[in-house]
Backbone and ligand atoms as CSV (ligand in chain L), in Angstrom:
chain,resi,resn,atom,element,x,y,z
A,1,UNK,N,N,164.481,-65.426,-28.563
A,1,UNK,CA,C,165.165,-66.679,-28.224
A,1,UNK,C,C,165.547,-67.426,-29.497
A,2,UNK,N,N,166.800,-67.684,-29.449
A,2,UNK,CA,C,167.647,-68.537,-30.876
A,2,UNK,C,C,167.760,-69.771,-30.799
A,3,UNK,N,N,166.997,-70.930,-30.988
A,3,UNK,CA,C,167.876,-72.142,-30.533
A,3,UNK,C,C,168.222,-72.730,-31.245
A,4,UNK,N,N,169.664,-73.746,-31.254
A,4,UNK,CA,C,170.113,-74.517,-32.239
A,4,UNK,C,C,170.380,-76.032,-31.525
A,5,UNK,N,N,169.443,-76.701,-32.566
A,5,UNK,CA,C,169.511,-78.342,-32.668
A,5,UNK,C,C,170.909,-79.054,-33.418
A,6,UNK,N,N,171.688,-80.065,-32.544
A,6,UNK,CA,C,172.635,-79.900,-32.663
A,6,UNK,C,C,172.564,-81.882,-32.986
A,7,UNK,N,N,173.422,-82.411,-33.769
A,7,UNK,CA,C,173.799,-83.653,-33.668
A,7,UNK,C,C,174.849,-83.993,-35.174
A,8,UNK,N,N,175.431,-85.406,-35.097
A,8,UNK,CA,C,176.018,-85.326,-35.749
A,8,UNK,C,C,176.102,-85.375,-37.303
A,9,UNK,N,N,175.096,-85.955,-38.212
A,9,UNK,CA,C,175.581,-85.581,-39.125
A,9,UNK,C,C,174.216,-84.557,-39.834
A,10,UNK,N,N,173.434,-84.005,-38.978
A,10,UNK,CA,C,172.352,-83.179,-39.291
A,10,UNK,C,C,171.584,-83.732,-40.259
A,11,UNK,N,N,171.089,-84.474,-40.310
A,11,UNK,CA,C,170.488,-85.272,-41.069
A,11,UNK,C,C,169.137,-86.493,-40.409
A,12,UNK,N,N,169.249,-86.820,-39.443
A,12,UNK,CA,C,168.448,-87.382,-38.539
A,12,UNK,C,C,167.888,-86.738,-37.360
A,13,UNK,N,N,168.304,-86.413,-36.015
A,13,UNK,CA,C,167.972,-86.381,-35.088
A,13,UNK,C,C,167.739,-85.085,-35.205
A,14,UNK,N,N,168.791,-84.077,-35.218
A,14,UNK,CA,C,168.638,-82.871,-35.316
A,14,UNK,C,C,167.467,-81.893,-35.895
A,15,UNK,N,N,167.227,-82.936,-36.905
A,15,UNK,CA,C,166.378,-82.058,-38.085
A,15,UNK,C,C,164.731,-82.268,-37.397
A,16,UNK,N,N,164.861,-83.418,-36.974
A,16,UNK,CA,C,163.247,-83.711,-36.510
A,16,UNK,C,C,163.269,-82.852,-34.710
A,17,UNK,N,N,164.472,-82.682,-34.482
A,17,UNK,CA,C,163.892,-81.914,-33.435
A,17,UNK,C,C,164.167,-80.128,-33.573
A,18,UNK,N,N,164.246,-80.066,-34.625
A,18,UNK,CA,C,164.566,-78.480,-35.525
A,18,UNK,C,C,162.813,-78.481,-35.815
A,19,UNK,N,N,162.666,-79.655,-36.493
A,19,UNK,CA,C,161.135,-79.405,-37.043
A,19,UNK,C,C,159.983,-79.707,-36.379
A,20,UNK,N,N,159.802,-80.100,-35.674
A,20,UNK,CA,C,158.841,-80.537,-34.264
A,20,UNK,C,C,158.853,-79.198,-33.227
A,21,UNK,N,N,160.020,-78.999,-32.978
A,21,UNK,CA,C,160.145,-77.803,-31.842
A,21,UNK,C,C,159.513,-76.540,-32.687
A,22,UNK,N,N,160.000,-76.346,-34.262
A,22,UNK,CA,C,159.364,-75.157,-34.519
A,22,UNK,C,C,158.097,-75.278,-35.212
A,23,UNK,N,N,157.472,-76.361,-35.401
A,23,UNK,CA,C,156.090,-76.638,-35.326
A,23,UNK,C,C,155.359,-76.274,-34.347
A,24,UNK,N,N,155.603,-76.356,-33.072
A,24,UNK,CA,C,155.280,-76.586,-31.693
A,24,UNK,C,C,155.419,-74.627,-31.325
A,25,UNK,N,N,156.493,-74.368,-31.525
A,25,UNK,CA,C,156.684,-72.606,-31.384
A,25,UNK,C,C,155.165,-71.592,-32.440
A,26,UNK,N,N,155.563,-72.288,-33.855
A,26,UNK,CA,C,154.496,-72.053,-34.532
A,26,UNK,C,C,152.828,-72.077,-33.346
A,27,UNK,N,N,152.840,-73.074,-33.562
A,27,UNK,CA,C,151.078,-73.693,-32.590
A,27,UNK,C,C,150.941,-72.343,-31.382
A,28,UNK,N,N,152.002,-72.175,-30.754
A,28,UNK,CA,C,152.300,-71.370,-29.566
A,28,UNK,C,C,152.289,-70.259,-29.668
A,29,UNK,N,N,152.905,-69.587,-31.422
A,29,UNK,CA,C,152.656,-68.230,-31.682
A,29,UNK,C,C,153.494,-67.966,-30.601
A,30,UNK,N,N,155.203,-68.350,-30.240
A,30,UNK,CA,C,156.291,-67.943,-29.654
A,30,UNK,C,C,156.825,-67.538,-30.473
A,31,UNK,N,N,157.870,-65.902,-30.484
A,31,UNK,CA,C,158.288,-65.483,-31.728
A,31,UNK,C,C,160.059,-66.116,-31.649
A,32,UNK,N,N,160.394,-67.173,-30.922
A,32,UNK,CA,C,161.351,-68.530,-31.001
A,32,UNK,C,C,161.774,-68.758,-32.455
A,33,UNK,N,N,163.351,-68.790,-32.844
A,33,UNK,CA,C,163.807,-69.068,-33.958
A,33,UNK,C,C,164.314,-70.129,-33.694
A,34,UNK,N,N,164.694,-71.544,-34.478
A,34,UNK,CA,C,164.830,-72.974,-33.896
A,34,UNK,C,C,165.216,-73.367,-35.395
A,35,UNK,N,N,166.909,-73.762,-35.142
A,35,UNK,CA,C,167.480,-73.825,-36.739
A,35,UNK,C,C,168.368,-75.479,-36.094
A,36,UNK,N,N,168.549,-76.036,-37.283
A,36,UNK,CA,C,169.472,-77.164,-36.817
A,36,UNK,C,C,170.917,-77.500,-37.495
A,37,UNK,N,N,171.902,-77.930,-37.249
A,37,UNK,CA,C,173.621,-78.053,-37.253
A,37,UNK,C,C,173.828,-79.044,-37.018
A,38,UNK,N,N,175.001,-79.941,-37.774
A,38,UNK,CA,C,175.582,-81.484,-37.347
A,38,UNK,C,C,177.032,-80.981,-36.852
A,39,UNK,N,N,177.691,-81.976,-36.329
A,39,UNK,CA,C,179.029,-81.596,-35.896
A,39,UNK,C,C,180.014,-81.944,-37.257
A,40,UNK,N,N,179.298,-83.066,-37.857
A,40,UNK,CA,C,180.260,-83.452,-38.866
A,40,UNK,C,C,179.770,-83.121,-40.335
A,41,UNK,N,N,180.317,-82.614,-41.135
A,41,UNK,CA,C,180.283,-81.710,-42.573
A,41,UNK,C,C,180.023,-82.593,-43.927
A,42,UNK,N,N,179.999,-84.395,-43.643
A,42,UNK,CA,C,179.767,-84.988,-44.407
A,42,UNK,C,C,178.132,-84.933,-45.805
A,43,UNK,N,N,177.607,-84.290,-44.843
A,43,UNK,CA,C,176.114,-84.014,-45.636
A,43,UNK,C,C,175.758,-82.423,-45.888
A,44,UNK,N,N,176.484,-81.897,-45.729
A,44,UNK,CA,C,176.311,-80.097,-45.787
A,44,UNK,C,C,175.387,-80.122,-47.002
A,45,UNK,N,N,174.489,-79.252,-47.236
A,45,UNK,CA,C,173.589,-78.877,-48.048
A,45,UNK,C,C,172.191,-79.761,-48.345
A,46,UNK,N,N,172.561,-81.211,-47.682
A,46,UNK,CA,C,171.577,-82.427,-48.188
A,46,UNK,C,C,170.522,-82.434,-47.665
A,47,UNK,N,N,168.667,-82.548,-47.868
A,47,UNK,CA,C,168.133,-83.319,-47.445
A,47,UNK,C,C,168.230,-83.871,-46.085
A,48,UNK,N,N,167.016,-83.849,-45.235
A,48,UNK,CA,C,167.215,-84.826,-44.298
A,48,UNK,C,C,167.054,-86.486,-45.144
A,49,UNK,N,N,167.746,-87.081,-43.643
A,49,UNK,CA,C,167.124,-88.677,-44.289
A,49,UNK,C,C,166.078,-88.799,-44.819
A,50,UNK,N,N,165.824,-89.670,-45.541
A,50,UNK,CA,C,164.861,-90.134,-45.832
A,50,UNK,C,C,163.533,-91.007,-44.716
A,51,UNK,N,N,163.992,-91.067,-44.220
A,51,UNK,CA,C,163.791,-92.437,-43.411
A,51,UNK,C,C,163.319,-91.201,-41.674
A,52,UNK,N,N,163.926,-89.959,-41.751
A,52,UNK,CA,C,163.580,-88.760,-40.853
A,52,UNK,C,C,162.094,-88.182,-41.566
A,53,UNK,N,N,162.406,-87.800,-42.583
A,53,UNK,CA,C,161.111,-87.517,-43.333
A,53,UNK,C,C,159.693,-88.082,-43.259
A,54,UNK,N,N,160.123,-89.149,-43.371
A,54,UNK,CA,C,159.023,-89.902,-43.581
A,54,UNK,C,C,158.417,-90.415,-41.982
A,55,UNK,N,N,159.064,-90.328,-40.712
A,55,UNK,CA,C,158.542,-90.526,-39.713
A,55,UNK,C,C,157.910,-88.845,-38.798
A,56,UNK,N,N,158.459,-87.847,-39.644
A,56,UNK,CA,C,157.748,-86.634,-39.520
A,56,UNK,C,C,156.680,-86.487,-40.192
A,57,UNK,N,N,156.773,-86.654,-41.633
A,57,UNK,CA,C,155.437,-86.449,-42.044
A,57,UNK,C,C,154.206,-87.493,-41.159
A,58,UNK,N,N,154.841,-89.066,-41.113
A,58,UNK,CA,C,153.260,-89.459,-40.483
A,58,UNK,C,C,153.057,-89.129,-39.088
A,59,UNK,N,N,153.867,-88.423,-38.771
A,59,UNK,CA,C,153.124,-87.718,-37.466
A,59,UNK,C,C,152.735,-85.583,-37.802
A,60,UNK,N,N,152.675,-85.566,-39.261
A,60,UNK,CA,C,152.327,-84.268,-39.550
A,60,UNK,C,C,152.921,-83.444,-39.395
A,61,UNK,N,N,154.784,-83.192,-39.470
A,61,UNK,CA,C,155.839,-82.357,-39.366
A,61,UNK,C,C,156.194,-82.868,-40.888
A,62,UNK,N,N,156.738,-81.713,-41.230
A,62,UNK,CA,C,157.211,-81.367,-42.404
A,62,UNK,C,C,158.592,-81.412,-42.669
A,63,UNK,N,N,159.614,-81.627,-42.724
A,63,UNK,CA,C,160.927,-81.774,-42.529
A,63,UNK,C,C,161.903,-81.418,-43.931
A,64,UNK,N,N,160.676,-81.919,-44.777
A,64,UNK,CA,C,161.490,-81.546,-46.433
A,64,UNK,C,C,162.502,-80.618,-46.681
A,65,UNK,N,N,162.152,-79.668,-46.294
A,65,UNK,CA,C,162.783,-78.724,-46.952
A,65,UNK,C,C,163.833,-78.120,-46.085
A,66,UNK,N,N,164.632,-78.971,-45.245
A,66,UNK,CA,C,166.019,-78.789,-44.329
A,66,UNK,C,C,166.923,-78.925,-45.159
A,67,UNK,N,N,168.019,-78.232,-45.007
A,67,UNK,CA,C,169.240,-78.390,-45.563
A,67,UNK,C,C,170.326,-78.537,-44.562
A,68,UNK,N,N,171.271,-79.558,-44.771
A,68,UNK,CA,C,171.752,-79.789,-43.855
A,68,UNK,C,C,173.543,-79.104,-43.459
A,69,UNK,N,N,173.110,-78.625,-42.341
A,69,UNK,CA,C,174.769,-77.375,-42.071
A,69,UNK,C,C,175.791,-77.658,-41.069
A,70,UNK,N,N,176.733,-77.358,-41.384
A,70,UNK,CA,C,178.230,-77.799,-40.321
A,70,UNK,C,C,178.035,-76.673,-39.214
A,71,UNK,N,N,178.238,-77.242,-37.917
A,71,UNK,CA,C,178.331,-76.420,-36.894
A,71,UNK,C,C,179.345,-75.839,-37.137
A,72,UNK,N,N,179.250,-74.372,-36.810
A,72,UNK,CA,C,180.582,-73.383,-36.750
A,72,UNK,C,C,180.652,-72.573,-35.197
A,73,UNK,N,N,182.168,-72.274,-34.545
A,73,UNK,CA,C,182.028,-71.559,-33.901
A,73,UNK,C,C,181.407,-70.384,-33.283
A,74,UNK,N,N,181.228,-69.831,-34.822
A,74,UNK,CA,C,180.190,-68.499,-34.723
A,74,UNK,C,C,178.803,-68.652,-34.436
A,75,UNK,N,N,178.309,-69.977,-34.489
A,75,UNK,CA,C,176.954,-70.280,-34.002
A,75,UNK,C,C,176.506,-69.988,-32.276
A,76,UNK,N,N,178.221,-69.891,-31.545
A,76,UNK,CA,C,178.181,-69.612,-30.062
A,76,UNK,C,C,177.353,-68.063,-30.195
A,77,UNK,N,N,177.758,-67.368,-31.105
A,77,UNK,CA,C,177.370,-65.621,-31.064
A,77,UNK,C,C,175.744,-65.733,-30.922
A,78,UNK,N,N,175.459,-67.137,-32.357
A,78,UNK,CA,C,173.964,-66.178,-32.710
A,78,UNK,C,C,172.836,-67.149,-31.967
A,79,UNK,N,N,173.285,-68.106,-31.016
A,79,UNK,CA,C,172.261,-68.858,-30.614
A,79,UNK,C,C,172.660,-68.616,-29.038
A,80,UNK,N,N,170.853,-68.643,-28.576
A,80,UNK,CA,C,170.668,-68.104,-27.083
A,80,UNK,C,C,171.467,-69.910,-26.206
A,81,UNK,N,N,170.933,-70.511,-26.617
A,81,UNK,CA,C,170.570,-72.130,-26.703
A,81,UNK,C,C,171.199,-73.246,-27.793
A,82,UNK,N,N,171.844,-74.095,-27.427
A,82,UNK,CA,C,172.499,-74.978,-28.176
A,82,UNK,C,C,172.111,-76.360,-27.421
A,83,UNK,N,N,171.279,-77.329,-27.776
A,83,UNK,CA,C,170.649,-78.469,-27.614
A,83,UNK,C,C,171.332,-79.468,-28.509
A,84,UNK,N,N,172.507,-80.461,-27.780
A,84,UNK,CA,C,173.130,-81.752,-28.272
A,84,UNK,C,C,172.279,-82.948,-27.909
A,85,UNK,N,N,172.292,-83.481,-29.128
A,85,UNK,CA,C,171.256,-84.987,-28.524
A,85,UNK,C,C,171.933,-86.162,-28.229
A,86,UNK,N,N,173.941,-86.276,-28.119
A,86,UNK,CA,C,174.312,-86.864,-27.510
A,86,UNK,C,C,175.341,-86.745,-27.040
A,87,UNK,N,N,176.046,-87.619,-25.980
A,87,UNK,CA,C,177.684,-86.741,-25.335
A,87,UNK,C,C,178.555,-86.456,-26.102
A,88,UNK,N,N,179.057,-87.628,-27.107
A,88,UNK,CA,C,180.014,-86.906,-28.003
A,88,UNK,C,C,179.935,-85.612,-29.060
A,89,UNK,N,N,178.326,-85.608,-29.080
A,89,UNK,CA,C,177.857,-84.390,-29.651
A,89,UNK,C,C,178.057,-82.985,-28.592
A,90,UNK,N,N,177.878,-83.112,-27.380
A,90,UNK,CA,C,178.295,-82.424,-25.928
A,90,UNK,C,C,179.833,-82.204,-26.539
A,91,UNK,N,N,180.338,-82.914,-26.453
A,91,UNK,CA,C,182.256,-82.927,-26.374
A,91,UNK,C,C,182.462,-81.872,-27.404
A,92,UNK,N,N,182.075,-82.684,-28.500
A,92,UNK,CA,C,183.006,-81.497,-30.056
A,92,UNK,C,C,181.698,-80.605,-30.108
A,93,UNK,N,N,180.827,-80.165,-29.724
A,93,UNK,CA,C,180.140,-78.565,-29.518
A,93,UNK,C,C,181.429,-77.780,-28.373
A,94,UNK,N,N,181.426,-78.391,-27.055
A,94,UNK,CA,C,181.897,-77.771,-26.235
A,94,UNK,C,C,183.665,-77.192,-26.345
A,95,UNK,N,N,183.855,-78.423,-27.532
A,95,UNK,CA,C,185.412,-78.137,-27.461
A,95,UNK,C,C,186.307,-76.896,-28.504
A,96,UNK,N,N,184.485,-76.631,-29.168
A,96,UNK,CA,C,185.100,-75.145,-30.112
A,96,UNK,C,C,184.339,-73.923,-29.363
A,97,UNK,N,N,183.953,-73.780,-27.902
A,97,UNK,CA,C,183.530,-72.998,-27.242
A,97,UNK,C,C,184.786,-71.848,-27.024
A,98,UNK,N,N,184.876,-71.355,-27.073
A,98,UNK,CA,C,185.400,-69.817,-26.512
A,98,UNK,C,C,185.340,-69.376,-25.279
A,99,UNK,N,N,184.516,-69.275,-24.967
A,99,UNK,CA,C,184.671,-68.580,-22.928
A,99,UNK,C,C,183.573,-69.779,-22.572
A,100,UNK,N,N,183.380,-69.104,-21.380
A,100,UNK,CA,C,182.106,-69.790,-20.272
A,100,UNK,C,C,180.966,-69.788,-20.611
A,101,UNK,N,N,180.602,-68.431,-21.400
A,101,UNK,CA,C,179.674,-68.298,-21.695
A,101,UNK,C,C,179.259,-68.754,-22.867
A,102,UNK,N,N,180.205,-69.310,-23.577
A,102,UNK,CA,C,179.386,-70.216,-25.143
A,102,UNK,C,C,179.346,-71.583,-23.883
A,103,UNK,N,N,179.885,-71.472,-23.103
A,103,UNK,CA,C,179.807,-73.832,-22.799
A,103,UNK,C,C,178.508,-73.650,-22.112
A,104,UNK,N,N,177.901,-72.486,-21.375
A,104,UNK,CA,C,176.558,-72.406,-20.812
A,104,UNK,C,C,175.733,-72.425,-21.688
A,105,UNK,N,N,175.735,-72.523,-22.927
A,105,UNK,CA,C,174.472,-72.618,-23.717
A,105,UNK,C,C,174.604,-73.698,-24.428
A,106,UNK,N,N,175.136,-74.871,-23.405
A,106,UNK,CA,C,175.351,-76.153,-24.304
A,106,UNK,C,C,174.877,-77.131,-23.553
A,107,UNK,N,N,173.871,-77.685,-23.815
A,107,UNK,CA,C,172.464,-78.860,-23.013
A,107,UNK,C,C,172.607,-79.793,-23.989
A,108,UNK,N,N,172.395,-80.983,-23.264
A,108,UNK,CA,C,171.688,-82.381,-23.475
A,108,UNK,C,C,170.317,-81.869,-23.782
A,109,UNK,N,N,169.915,-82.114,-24.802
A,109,UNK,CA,C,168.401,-82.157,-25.287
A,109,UNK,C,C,167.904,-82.670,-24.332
A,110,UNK,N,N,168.019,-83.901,-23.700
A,110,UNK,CA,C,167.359,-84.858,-23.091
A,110,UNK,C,C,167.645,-84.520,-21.525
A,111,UNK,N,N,168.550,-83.406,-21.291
A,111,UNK,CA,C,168.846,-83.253,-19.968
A,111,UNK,C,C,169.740,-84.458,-19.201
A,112,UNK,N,N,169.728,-85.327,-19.339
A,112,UNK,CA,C,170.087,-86.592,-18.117
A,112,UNK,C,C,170.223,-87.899,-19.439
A,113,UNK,N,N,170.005,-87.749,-20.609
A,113,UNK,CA,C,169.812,-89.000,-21.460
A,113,UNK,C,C,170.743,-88.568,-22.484
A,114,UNK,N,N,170.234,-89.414,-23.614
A,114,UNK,CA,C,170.840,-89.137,-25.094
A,114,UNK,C,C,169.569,-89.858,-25.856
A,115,UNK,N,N,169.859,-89.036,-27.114
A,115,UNK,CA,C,168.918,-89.506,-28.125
A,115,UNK,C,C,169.450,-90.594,-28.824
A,116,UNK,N,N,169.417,-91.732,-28.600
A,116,UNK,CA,C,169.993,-92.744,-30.268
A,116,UNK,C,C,170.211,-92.246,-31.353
A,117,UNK,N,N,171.299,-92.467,-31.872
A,117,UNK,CA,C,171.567,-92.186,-33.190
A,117,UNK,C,C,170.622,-93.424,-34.138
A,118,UNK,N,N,169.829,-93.216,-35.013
A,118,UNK,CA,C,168.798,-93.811,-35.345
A,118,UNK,C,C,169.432,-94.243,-36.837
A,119,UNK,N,N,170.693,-93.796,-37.573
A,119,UNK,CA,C,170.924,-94.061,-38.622
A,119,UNK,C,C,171.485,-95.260,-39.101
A,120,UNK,N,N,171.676,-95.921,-38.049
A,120,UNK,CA,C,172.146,-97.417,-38.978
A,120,UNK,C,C,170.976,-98.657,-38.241
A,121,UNK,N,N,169.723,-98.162,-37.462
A,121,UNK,CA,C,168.863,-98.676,-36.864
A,121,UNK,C,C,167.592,-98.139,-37.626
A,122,UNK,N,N,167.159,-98.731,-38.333
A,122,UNK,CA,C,165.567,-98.102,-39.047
A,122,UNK,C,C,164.804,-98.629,-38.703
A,123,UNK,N,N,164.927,-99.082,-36.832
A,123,UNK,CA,C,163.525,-99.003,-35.851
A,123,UNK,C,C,163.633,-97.808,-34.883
A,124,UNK,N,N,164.727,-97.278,-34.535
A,124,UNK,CA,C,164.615,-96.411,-34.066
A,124,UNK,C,C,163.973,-94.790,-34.758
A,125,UNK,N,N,163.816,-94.716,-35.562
A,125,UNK,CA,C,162.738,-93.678,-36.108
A,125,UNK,C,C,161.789,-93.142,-35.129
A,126,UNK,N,N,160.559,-94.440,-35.140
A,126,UNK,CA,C,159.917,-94.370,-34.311
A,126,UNK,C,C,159.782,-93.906,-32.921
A,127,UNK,N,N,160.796,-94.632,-31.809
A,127,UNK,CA,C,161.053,-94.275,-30.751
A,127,UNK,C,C,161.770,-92.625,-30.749
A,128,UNK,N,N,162.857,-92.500,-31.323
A,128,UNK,CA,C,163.491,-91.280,-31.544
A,128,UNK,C,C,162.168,-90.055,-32.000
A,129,UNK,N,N,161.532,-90.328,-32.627
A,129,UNK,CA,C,160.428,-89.110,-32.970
A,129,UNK,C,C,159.662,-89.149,-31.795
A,130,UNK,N,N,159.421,-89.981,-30.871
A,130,UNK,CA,C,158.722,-90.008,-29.633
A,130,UNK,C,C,159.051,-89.090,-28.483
A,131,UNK,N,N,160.591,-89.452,-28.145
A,131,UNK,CA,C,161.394,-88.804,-27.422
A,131,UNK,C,C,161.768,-87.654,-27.686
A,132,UNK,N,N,162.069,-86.965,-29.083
A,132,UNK,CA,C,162.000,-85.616,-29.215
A,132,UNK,C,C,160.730,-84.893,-28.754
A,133,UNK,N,N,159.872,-85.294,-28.996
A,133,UNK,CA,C,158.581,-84.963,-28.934
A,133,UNK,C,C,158.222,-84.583,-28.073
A,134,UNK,N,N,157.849,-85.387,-27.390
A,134,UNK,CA,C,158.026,-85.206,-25.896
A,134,UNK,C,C,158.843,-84.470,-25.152
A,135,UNK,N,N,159.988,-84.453,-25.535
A,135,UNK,CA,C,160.490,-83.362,-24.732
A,135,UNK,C,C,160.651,-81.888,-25.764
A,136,UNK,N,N,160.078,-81.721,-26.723
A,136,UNK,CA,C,159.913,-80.332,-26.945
A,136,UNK,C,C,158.723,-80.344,-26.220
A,137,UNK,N,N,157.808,-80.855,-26.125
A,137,UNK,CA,C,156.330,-80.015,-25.553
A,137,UNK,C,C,157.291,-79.745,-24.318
A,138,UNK,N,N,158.043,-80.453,-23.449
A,138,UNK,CA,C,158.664,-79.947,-22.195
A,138,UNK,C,C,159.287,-78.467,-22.162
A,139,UNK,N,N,159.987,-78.362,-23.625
A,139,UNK,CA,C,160.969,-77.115,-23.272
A,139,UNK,C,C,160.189,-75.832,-23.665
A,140,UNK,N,N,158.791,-75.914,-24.241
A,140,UNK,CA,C,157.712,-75.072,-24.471
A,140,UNK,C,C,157.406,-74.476,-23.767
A,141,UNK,N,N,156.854,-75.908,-22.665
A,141,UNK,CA,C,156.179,-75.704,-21.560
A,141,UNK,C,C,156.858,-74.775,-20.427
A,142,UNK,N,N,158.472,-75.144,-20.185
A,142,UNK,CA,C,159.336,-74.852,-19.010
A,142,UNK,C,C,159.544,-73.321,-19.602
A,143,UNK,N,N,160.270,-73.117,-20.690
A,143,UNK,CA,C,160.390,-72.159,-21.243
A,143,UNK,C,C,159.719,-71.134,-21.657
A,144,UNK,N,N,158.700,-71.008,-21.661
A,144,UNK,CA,C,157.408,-70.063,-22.475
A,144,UNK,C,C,157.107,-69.692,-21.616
A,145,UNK,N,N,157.143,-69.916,-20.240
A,145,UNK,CA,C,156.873,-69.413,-19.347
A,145,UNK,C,C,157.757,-67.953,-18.554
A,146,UNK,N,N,159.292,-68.943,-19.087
A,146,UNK,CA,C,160.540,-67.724,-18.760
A,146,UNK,C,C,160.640,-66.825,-19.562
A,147,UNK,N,N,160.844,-66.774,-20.695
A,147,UNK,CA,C,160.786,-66.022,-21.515
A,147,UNK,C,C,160.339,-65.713,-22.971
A,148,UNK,N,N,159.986,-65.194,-23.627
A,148,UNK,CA,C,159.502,-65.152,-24.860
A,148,UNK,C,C,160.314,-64.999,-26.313
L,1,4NP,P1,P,172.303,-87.851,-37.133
L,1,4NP,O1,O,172.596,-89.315,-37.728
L,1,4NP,O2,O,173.550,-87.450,-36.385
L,1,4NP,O3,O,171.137,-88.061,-36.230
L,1,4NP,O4,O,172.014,-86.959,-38.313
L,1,4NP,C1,C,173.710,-89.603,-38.512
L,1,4NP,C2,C,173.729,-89.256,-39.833
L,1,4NP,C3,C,174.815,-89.571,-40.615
L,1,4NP,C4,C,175.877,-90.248,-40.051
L,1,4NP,C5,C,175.861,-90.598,-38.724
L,1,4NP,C6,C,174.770,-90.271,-37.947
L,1,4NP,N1,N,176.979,-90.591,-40.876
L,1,4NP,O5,O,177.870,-91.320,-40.374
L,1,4NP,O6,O,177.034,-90.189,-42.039
């Protein structure tokens, strides 16, 4: 199983739920690959935030060492799973889809919600690392069960 964490400028949201989920796969000893992508190319190669970092480490995720990558079409090939953490992140994933079968592997992280974009809000950290959280133990849980 391939999954890719998806948001926009890969640098916040994405990365902490790239690094939480494969913390969580780790713990589980699921052999799950869990990589993360922004839609927009402004930060390619950078660091997560700062301000991402530092609300992973004090909850004991590691995040440092992300580099941050432009979603590409070809990501439809190599990922089972494509997890957007918000609609317009939904829209421009879905709108470089190719058949049916790349738009079926394109989810709301949150299923029914969206994640805040937390970058021009440095209270949302907090809450946002909550809500990922929480719902990776969910997709562990739902998932680990279906397949390995
Ligand atoms: P992210 O947050 O999509 O959660 O990584 C953002 C990071 C950078 C920008 C916007 C959102 N930006 O405009 O540069």
């Amino acid at each position: 199983m391939k999954i890719l964490m998806v948001c926009l400028g890969n640098i916040c949201r994405s990365p902490l739920a790239h690094g939480i989920l494969k913390q969580k796969v780790k713990d589980k000893q699921l052999n799950w690959i869990v990589e993360s992508a922004g839609t927009g190319d402004w930060h390619i190669g950078e660091a997560p935030d700062r301000r991402a970092i530092s609300i992973a480490k004090k909850y004991g995720v590691d995040i440092s060492g992300q580099r941050a990558r432009h979603f590409q079409p070809a990501f439809f090939e190599e990922y089972d799973l494509i997890f957007v953490m918000d609609r317009q992140n939904f829209a421009d994933v879905c709108a470089q889809a190719a058949n049916k079968a790349d738009l079926e592997k394109v989810q709301l992280f949150l299923a029914d919600d969206i994640v805040p974009d937390p970058y021009f809000d440095d209270n949302l950290f907090d809450p946002v690392f909550q809500m990922i959280d929480k719902r990776c133990m969910e997709v562990i849980e739902t998932m680990s069960k279906k397949k390995e």
